[in-house]
C-alpha positions as CSV (number, residue, x, y, z in Angstrom):
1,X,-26.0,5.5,30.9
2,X,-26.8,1.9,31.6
3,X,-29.6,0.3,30.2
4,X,-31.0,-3.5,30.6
5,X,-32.1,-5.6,27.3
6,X,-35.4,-6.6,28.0
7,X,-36.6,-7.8,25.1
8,X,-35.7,-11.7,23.6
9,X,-36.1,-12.0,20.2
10,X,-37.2,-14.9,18.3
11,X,-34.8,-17.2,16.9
12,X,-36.4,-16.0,13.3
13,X,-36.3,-12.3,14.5
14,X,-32.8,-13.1,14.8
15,X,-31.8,-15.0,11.9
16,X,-33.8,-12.2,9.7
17,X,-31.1,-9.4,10.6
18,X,-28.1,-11.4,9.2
19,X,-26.9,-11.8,6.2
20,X,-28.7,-15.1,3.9
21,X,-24.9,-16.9,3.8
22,X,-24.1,-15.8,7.6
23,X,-28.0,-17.1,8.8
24,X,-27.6,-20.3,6.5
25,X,-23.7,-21.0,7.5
26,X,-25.7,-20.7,11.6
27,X,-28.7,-22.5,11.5
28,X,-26.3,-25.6,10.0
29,X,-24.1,-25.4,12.7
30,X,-25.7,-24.4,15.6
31,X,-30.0,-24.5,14.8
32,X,-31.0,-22.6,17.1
33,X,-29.7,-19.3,19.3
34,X,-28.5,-19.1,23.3
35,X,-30.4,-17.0,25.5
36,X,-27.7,-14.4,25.5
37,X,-27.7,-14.0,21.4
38,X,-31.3,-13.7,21.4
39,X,-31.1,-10.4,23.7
40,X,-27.8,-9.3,22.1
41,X,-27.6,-10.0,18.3
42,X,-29.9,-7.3,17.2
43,X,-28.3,-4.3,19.5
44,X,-25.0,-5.4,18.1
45,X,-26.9,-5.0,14.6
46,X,-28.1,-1.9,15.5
47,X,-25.2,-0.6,16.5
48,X,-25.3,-0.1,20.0
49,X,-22.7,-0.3,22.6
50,X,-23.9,-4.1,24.4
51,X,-21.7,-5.2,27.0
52,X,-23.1,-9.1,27.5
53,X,-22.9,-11.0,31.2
54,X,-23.6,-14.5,30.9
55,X,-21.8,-17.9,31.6
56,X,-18.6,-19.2,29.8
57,X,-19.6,-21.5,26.7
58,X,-23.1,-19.4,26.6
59,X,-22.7,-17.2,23.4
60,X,-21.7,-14.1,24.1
61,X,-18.0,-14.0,21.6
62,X,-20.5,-15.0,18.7
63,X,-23.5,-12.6,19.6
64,X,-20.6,-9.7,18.7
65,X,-19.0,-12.0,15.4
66,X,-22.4,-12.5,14.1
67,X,-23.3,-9.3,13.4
68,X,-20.0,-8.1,12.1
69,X,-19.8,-11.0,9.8
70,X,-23.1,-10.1,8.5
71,X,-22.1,-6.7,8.2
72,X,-19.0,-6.7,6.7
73,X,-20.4,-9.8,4.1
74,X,-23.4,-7.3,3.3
75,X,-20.7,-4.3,2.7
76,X,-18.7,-6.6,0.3
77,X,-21.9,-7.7,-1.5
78,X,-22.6,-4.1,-2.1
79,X,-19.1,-3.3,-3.1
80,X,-19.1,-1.0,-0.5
81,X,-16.6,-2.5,1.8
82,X,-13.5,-0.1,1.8
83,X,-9.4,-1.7,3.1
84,X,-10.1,-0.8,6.4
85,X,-10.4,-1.4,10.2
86,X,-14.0,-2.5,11.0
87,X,-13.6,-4.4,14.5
88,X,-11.8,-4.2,17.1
């Protein structure tokens, strides 16, 4: 089944599902989030299957990387994260 995103999150709504470091280490680099991370990031988080469309240069390889990073960082934290595959 194919479903649309249609909600955009805020920038904040965004930066409040990642890990402090992963959030911090973005809003340095970046400031604020592309279109297509607003709409993705927090499917990705929620573990949903999100296939993104958008333009070359637009986001979309760190919409997936952000929320794995913040992930795995919060696993480690936790000493929860185990030696194995987590991304593919």
């Amino acid at each position: 089944m194919i479903e649309y995103a249609e909600q955009e999150y805020s920038d904040e709504e965004v930066y409040s599902l990642l890990a402090p470091e992963v959030g911090e280490w973005f809003r340095r680099k970046y400031g604020t989030f592309t279109p297509p991370q607003k709409y993705a990031v927090k499917e990705i988080h929620d573990g949903k299957n999100t296939l993104i469309s958008s333009p070359t240069g637009s986001g979309k390889t760190l919409s997936a990387f952000l929320a794995a990073i913040s992930e795995l960082l919060t696993l480690a934290k936790k000493g929860k994260l185990e030696d194995k595959i987590y991304v593919l």
